[in-house]
N, C-alpha and C positions, 0 to 999 in steps of 0.2 A: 073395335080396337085393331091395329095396325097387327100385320104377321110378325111373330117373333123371327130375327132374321140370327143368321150364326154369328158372332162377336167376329170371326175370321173373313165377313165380307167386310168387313170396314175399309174403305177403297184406302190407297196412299194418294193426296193432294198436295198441290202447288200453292201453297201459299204465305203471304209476306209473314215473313220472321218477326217476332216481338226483340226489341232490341234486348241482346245482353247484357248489357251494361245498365240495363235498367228493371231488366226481367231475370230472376236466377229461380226457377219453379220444376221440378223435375213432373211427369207425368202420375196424375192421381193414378190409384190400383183399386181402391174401396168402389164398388158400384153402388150407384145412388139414386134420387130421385131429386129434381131440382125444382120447386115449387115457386113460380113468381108469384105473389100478389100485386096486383095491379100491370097485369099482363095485357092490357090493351089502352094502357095510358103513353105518355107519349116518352117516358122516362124508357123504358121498355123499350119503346119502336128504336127510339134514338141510339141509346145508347147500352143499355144492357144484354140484350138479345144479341146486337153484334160483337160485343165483348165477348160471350157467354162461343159463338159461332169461331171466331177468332182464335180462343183456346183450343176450340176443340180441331181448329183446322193444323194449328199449330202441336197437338199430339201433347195437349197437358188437361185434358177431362179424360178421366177412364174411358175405356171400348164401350163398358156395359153402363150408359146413364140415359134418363129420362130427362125429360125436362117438359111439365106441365104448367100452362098458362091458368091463373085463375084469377076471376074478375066478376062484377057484376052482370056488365052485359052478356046475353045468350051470343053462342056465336059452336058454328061446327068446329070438327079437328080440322079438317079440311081449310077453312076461311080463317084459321089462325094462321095454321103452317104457311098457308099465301102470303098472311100480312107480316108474316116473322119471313120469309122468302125475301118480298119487297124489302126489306129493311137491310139489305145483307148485299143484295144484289151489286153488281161493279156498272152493268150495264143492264137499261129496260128489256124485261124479257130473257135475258141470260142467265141461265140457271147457276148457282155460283159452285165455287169445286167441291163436292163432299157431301153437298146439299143431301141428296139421295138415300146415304144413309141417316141420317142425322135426323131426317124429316119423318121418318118410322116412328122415332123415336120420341118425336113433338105431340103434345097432345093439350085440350082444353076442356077444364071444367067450372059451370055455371059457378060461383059460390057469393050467396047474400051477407056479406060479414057481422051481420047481426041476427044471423038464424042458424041454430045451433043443428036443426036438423041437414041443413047445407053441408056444414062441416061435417056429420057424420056421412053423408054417401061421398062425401072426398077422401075421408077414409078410406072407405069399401074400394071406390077408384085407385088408390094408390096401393092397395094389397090387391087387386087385380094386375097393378103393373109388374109387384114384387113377384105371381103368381109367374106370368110371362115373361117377364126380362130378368128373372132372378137379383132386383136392387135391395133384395137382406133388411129391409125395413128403416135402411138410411135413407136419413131425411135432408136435407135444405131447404129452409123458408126464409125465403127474400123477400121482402116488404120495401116496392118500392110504388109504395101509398102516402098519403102524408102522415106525420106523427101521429095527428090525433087518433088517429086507428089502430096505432102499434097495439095497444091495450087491451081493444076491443079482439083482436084478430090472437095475441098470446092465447088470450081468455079460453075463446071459442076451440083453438088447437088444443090447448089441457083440456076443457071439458069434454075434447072429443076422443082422447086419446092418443092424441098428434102427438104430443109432447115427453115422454117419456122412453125410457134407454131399460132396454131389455138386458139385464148382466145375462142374461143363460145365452140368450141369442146373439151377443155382440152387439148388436148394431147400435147407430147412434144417429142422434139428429142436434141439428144447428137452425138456429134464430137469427137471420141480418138484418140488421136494422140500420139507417142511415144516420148523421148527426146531420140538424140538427139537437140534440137528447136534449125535449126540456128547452124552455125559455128562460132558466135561469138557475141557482143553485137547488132550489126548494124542489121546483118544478122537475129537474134531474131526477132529483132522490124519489119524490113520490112516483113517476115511470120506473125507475129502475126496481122497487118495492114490486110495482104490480105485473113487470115481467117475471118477476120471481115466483110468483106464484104459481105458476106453470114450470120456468123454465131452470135451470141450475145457472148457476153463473159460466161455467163453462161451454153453456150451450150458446151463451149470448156474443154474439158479433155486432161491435157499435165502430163506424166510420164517417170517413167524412167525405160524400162525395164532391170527385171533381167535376168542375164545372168545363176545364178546356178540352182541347181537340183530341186528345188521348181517351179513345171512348174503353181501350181495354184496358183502362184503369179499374173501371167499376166492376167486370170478373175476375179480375184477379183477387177480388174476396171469396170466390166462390173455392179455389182452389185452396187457399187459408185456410177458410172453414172444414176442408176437407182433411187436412193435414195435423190442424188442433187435435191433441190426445185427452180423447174422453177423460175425466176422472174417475180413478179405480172405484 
């Protein structure tokens, strides 16, 4: 694991502005951990990661966050942070502005979505983060897999303990999930049933990704998610 580094090195960067007039987001304060699933698919390389890099260049993701790739394929912290690097990059080889700190803070773990014991050492992984970067056991799971998995991957977070909100200890976690929810009315409702069984409705974030050049459309849920008030 990366050195825990002081929240007070976080460099100041140069970088383009999210329009106003389209962007009204004030900077998160909750320190988190941000979990993609399907962190080496090309939804990710494309467009998530650099939304996700964007924000943060732009000073609307907390100082203190993580952000962990998980996927089937094995791959080091190291060969992720490169490939989440290349994705960001303005020019081959140019490191982008902010990268530095940001990249301590990048990390990858193996996870089979249909083996429960996967899920429990991504636990242990993610209370090792909270151990070192102090993220209070907030959560964000992004699922940017296809539908058919949403189910499978809720499941596997509840039975592993991923899922639940501590009232003594605050903290809270968040479910995103992409539309399209379901191939039809029926289809809806029976997903939205089996997200529930894990998750509270409050937890759950359903969107509609866009498909055009505006790639920091798709983090700006991440910051959403972060701002939704737990229910008491």
């Amino acid at each position: 694991m990366a050195d825990q580094r002081s929240n007070t090195d976080r460099p100041t960067v140069e970088a383009e502005r999210l329009d106003p007039g389209q962007c009204r987001l004030e900077r998160v304060q909750d320190p988190a951990v941000v979990v993609i699933f399907g962190a080496t698919g090309d939804l990710t390389w494309r467009k998530l990661f650099p939304s996700l890099f964007s924000l943060y260049q732009n000073e609307l993701l907390p100082v203190n966050i993580c952000i962990v790739g998980a996927s089937r394929s094995g791959l080091a912290h190291d060969d992720f942070r490169e490939s989440m690097r290349r994705s960001v990059e303005e020019e081959p080889g140019r490191e982008p502005e902010g990268w530095d700190y940001l990249c301590q803070r990048l990390f990858y773990h193996q996870v089979s979505y249909d083996d429960q014991e996967s899920f429990a050492s991504l636990r242990s992984f993610l209370d090792e983060l909270d151990t070192t970067f102090g993220t209070r056991g907030n959560r964000i799971f992004y699922l940017a897999v296809p539908p058919t998995i949403y189910t499978t991957i809720a499941h596997q977070l509840g039975q592993a303990g991923l899922a639940g909100e501590d009232h003594s200890s605050g903290n809270w976690v968040r479910f995103v999930v992409e539309k399209p929810f379901g191939h039809d009315l029926e289809s809806a409702r029976e997903l939205d049933q089996a997200l529930h069984e894990s998750f509270a409705e409050h937890q759950i974030f359903r969107f509609r990704s866009r498909t055009g050049p505006r790639r920091e459309d798709q983090g700006l849920q991440v910051p959403t998610a972060f701002s939704h008030q737990r229910a008491g």
